[in-house]
C-alpha positions as CSV (number, residue, x, y, z in Angstrom):
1,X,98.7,94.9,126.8
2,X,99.4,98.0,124.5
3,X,95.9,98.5,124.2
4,X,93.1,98.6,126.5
5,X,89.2,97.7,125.7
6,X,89.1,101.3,126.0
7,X,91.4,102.8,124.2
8,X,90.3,100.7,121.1
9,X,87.2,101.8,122.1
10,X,88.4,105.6,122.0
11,X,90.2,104.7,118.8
12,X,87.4,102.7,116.7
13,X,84.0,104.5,117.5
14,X,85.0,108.4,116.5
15,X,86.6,106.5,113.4
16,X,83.3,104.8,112.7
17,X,81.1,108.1,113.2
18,X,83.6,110.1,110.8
19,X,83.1,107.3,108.1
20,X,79.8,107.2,108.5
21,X,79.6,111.0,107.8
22,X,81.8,110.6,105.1
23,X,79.1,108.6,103.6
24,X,76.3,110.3,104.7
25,X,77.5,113.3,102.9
26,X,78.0,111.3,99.6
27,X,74.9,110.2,99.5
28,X,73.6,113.7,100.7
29,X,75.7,115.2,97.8
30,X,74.3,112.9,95.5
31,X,70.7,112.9,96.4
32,X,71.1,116.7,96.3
33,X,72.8,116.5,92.7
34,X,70.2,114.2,91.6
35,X,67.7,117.1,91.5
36,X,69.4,118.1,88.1
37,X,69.4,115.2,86.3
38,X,70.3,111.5,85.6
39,X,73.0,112.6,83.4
40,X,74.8,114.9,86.3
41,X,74.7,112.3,89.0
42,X,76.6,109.8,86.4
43,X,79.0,113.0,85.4
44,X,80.2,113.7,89.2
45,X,80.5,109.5,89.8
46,X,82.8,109.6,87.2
47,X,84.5,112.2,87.9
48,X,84.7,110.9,91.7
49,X,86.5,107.4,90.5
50,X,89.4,109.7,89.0
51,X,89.3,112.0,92.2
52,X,89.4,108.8,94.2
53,X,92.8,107.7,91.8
54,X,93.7,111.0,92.9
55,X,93.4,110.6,96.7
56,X,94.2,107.0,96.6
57,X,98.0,108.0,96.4
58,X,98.2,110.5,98.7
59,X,96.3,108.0,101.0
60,X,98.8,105.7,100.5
61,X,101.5,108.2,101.3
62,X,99.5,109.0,104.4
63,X,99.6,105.1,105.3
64,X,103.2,105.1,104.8
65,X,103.9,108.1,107.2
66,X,101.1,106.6,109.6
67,X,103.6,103.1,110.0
68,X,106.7,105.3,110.4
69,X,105.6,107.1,113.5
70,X,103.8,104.4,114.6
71,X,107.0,102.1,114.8
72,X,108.6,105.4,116.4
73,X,105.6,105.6,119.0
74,X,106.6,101.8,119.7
75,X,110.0,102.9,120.1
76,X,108.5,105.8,122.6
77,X,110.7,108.0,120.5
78,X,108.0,111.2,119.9
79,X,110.5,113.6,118.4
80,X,111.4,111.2,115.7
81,X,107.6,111.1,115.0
82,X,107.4,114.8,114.5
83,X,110.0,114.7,111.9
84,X,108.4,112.4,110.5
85,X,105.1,113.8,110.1
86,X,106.6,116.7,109.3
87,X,108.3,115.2,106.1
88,X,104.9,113.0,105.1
89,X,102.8,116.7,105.2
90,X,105.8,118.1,102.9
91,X,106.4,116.0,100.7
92,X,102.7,114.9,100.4
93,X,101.4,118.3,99.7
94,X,104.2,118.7,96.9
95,X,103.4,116.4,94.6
96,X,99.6,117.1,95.2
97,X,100.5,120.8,94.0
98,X,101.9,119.0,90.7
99,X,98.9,116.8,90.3
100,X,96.1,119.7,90.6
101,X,98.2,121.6,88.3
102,X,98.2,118.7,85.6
103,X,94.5,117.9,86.2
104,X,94.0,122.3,85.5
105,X,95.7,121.8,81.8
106,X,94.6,118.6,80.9
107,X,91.3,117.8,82.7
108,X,89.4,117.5,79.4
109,X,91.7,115.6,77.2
110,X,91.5,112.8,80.0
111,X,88.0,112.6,80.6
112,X,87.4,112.2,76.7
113,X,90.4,109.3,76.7
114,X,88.5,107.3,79.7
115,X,85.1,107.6,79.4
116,X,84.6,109.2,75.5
117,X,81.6,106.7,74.8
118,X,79.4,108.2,77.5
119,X,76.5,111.2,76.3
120,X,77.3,114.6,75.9
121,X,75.3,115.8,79.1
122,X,77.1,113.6,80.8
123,X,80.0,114.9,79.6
124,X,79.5,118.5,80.2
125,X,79.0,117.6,83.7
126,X,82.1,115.9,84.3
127,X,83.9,118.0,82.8
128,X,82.5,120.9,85.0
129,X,82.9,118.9,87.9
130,X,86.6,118.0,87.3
131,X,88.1,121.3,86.9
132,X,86.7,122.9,90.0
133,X,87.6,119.6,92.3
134,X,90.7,119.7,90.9
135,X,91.4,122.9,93.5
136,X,90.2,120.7,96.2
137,X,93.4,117.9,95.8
138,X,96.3,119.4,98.0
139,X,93.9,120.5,100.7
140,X,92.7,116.7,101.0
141,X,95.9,115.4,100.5
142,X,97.1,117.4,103.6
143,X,94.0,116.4,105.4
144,X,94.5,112.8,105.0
145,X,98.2,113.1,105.9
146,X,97.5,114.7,109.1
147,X,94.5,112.9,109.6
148,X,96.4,109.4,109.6
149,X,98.9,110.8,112.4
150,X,95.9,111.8,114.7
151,X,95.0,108.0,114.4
152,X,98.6,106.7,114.9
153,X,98.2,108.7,118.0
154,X,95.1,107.2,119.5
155,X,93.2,110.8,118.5
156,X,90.7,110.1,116.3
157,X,88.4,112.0,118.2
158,X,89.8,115.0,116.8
159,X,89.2,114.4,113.2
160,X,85.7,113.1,113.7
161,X,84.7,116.5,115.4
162,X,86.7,118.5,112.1
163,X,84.6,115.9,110.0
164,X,81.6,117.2,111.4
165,X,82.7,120.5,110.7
166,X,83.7,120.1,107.0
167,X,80.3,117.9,106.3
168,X,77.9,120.7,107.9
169,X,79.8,123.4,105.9
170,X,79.5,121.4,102.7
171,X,75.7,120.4,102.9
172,X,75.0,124.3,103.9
173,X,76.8,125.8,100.9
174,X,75.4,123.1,98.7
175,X,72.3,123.4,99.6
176,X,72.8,127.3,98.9
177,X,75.1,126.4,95.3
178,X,72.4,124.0,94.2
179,X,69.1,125.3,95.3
180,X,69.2,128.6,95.9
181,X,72.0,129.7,93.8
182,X,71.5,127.0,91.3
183,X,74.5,126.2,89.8
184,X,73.8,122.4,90.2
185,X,77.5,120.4,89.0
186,X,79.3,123.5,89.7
187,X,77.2,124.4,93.2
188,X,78.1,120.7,94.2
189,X,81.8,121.2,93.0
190,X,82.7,124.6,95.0
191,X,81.4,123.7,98.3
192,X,83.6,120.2,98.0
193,X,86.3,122.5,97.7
194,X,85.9,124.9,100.5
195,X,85.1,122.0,103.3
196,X,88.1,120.3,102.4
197,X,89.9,123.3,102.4
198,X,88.9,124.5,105.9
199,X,89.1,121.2,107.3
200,X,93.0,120.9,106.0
201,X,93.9,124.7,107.6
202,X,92.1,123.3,111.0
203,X,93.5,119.4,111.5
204,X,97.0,121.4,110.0
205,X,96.8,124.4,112.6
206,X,96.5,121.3,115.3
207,X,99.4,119.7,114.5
208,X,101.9,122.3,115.7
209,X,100.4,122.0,119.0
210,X,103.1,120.8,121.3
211,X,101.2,118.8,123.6
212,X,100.7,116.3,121.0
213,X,102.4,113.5,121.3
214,X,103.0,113.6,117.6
215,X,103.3,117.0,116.7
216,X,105.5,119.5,114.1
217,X,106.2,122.9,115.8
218,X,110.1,123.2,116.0
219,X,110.1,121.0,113.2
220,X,109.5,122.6,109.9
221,X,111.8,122.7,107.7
222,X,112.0,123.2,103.5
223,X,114.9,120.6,103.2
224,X,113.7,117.4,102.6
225,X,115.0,114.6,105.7
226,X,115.8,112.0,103.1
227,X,116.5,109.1,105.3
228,X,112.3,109.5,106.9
229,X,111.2,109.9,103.4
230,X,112.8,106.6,101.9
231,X,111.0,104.9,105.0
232,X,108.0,106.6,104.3
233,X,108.2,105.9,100.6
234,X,108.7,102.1,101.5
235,X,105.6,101.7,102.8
236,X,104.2,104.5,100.7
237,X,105.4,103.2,97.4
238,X,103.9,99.7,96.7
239,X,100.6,100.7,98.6
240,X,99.9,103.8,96.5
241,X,100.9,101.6,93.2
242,X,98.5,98.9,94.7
243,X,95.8,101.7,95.3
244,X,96.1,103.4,92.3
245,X,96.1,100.2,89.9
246,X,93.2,99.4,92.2
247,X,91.5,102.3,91.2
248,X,92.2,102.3,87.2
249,X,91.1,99.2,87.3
250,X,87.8,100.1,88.8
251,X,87.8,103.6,86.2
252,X,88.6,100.7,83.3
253,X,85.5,99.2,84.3
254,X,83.6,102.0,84.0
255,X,84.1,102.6,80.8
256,X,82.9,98.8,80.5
257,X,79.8,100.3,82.2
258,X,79.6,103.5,80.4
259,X,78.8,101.1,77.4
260,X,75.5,100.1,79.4
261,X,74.0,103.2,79.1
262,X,72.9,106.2,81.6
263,X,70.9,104.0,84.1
264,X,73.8,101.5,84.4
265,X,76.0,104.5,85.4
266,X,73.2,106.0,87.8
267,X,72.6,102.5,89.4
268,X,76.4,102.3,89.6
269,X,76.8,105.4,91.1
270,X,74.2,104.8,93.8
271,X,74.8,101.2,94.5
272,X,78.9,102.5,95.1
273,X,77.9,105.2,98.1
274,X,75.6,102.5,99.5
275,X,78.5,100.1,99.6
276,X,80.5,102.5,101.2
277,X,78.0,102.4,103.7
278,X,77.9,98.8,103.7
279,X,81.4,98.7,104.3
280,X,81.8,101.3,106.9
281,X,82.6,99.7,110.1
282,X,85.2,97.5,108.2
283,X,86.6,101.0,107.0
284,X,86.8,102.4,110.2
285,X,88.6,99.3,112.4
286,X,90.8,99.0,108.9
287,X,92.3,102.2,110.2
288,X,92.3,101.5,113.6
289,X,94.2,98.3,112.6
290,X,96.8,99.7,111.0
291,X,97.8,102.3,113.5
292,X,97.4,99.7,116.6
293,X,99.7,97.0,114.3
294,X,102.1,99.4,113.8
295,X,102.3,100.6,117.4
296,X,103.3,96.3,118.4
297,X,105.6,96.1,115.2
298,X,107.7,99.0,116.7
299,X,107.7,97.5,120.3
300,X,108.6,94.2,118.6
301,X,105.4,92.7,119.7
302,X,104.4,90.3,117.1
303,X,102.0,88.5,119.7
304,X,100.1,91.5,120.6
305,X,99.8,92.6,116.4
306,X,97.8,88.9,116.0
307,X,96.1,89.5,118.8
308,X,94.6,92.9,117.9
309,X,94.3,91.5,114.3
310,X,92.0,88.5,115.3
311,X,89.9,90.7,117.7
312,X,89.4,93.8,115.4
313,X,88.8,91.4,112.3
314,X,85.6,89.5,114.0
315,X,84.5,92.9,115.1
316,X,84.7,93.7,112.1
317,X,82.8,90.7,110.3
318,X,80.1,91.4,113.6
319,X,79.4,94.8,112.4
320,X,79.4,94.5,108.8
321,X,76.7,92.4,109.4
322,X,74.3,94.3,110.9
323,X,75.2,96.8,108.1
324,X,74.5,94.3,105.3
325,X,71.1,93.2,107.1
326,X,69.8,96.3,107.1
327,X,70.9,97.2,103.5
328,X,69.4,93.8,102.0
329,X,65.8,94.8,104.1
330,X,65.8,98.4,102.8
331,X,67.1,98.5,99.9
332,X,63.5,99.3,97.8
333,X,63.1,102.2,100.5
334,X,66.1,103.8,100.2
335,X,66.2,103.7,96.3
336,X,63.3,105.9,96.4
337,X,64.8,109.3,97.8
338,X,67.7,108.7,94.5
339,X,64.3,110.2,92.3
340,X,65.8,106.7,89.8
341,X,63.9,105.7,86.9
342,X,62.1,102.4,87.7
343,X,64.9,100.2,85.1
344,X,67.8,101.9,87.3
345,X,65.6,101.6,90.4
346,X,65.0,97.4,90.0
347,X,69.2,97.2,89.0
348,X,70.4,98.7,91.7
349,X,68.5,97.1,94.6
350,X,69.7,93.9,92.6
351,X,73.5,95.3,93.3
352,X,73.5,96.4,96.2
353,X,71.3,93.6,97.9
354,X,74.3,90.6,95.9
355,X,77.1,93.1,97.3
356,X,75.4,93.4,100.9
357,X,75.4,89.4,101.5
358,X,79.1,88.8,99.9
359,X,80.7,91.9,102.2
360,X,80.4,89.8,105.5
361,X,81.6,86.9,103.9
362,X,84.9,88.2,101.5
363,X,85.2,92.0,102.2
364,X,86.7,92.1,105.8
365,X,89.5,89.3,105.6
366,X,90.1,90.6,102.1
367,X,91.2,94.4,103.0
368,X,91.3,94.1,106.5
369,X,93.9,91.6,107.3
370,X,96.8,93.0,104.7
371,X,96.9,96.1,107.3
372,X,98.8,94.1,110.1
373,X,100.9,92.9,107.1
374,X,101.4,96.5,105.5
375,X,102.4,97.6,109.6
376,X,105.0,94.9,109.2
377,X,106.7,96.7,106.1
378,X,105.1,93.4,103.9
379,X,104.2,95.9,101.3
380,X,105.6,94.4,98.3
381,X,103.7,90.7,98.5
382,X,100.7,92.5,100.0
383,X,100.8,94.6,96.7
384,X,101.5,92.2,94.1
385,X,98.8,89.9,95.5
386,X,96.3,92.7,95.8
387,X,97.2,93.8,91.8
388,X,97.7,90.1,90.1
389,X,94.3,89.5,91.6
390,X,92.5,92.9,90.8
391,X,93.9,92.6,86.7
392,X,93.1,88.9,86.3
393,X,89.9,88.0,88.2
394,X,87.7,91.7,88.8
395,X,88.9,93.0,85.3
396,X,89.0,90.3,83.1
397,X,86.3,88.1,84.6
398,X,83.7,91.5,84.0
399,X,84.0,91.7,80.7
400,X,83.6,87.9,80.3
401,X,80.7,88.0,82.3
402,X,79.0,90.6,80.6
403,X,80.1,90.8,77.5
404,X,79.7,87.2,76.7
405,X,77.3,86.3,79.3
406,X,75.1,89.3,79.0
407,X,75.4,89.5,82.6
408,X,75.9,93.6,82.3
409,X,76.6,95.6,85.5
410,X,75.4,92.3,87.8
411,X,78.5,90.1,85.9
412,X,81.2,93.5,87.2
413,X,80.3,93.1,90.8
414,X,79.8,89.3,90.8
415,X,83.5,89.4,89.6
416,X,84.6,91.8,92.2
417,X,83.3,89.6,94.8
418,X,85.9,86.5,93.1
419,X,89.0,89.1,93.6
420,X,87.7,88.9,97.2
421,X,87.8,85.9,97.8
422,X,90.8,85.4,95.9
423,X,93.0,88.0,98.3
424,X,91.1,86.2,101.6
425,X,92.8,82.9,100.3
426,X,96.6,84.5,100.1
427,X,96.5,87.2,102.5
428,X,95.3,84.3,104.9
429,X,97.9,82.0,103.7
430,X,100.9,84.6,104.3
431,X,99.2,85.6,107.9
432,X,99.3,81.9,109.0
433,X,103.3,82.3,108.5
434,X,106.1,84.2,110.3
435,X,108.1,85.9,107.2
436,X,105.5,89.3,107.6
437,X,106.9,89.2,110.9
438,X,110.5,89.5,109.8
439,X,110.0,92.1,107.3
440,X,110.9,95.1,109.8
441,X,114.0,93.1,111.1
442,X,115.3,92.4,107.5
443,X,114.8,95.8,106.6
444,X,116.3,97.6,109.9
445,X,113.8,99.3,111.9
446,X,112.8,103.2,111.6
């Protein structure tokens, strides 16, 4: 066997502790934000589903170069992998440059387009909040690259220990920014951007360390290797579409719930870092998943990938339920440290207690299973199932169901839970088969 009880051991639990402190330091951030006002917690969620569009493309480029030297660690072929990760962390960091530069001139013009309904406090806020995170884009963008290569390496313990770092650096200067300093949105904003920024110099500095398996000293160079970039793009490509459609879709449906009022966007806001929590062991093996699948896909293991998918999915469904139980019991306790008003309060225990009993049942086949596929270079069919579903049955069926059934911010998540279910139907499907399997073969391995 490729992998051990062990090393999946090794591999899932630091991933599970550095999503859970990804989450904890959300719901820190926004607890600690909340001391300013209703109207800034729902400025800085809005501005976090655009940041998230953001990241979501450079996390798909990260995925991308996470398959290629994963198929080259199959192949035992380590140099290959540096080059690789070399060419991910350049060409990644590139077009994040370009991006925070755009977001710099037109921050305000696009905030105005997407959410132009919402009140003008709100506003302010996001506005605030945009321009200063808009610094923090190619430092995360080169921590997620680099971050995916630890993981294709079987190292996640070393981004969960620079996770720790970068989440006690940013509670300690926000707790300065906001409450001593008080600069609330802008306090918040600042110390996001300085822990990402010292966690991309550390997890960067690590990779030139030639006892990595995967690693990039010797390797830099400022001519792009155009042959590992159109693999990386493959893979790259039709996830970040997929994530990014994703995420517009999601931004489209806040302005749906912008149109609700404040305490739909504060319930929102809250009920979306408690899902995150919801969700976390699901995030973490999703990871896992994808590194261990591409590993098998580049020894030509197609056994070992569906055995590792099977295990780490009921592992998955295990956890996620212990998560959800938990959630749906304290719920009316948890709301209470959020300082809600008692309308937002009721909605979003509502929310979050309907999303906690439909994530054991939909969310892990749903967005788990497509990473064997994605490991296998079945990007395109994994993205146009994943978009055709998002567009017809989460967008369209929300504002059916609360527009015309007065269903509000209860009908958009009822309908997110139906493009659940509607990806577990086809992603299942297409597993059951063989052509995933070929995908690599057609396409001439890395």
């Amino acid at each position: 066997m490729l992998y051990s009880n062990q090393d999946l051991k090794k591999l899932i639990l630091p991933l599970v502790m550095e999503q859970f402190l990804a989450i904890l330091v959300g719901m820190i951030d926004m607890i600690m934000v909340s001391g300013v006002g209703e109207a800034a917690v729902s400025g800085v969620s809005l501005v976090d589903n655009i940041n998230v569009l953001i990241i979501n493309i450079s996390a798909a480029m990260a995925t991308g170069g996470a398959v290629v030297a994963g198929h080259f660690l199959g192949q035992k072929d380590s140099d290959s992998a540096g080059r690789a990760a070399w060419q991910l962390i350049f060409f990644s960091a590139i077009i994040a440059v370009v991006t925070s530069v755009c977001v710099l001139v037109w921050h305000e013009p696009l905030l105005r387009v997407v959410f132009g309904q919402v009140e003008a406090d709100v506003m302010s806020s996001a506005i605030t909040y945009f321009t200063i995170t808009a610094l923090s884009i190619t430092p995360l963008v080169i921590y997620n690259s680099c971050a995916a290569l630890f993981r294709a390496m079987n190292s996640a313990k070393t981004t969960m220990w620079i996770s720790i770092l970068m989440n006690i650096v940013h509670v300690t200067i926000n707790s300065i920014l906001i409450y001593g300093v008080k600069l609330g949105v802008a306090g918040a904003a600042i110390s996001t951007t300085i822990s990402k920024t010292l966690a991309a110099s550390v997890i960067l500095y690590l990779m030139f360390n030639p006892n990595k398996i995967i690693n990039i000293k010797g390797k830099v160079t400022w001519k792009p290797d155009v042959g590992l970039i159109k693999k990386i793009l493959y893979i790259g490509i039709p996830n970040g579409m997929e994530n990014s459609l994703f995420q517009l879709g999601k931004i489209m449906l806040l302005s749906l719930i912008s149109t609700f009022g404040t305490f739909a966007i504060a319930a929102n806001a809250v009920c979306n870092t408690l899902a995150g929590f919801n969700i976390l062991p699901g995030q973490a093996i999703n990871l896992a998943l994808l590194s261990v699948a591409a590993v098998c896909v580049g020894a030509g293991d197609y056994k070992q990938a569906r055995y590792y998918t099977k295990k780490l999915i009921w592992l998955a469904i295990a956890s996620t339920g212990v998560t959800s139980l938990l959630l749906i019991i304290f719920a009316p306790w948890i709301m209470k440290i959020y300082n809600l008003s008692p309308e937002t309060e009721i909605l979003a225990i509502r929310v979050i207690r309907y999303h906690a009993a439909m994530a054991v049942i939909l969310w892990m086949p749903s967005f788990t299973l497509p990473n064997t596929l994605r490991a296998a270079g079945d990007v395109v069919w994994t993205m146009a199932i994943a978009i055709g579903s998002m567009w017809t049955f989460r967008i369209i069926t929300s504002y059916v169901f609360s527009e015309y059934f007065g269903l509000g911010l209860m009908g958009v998540w009822i309908a997110m839970t139906i493009d659940w279910a509607f990806r577990t139907i086809c992603y299942g499907h297409r597993y059951r088969g063989n052509k995933w399997e070929r995908c690599m073969i057609e396409k001439g391995k890395p």
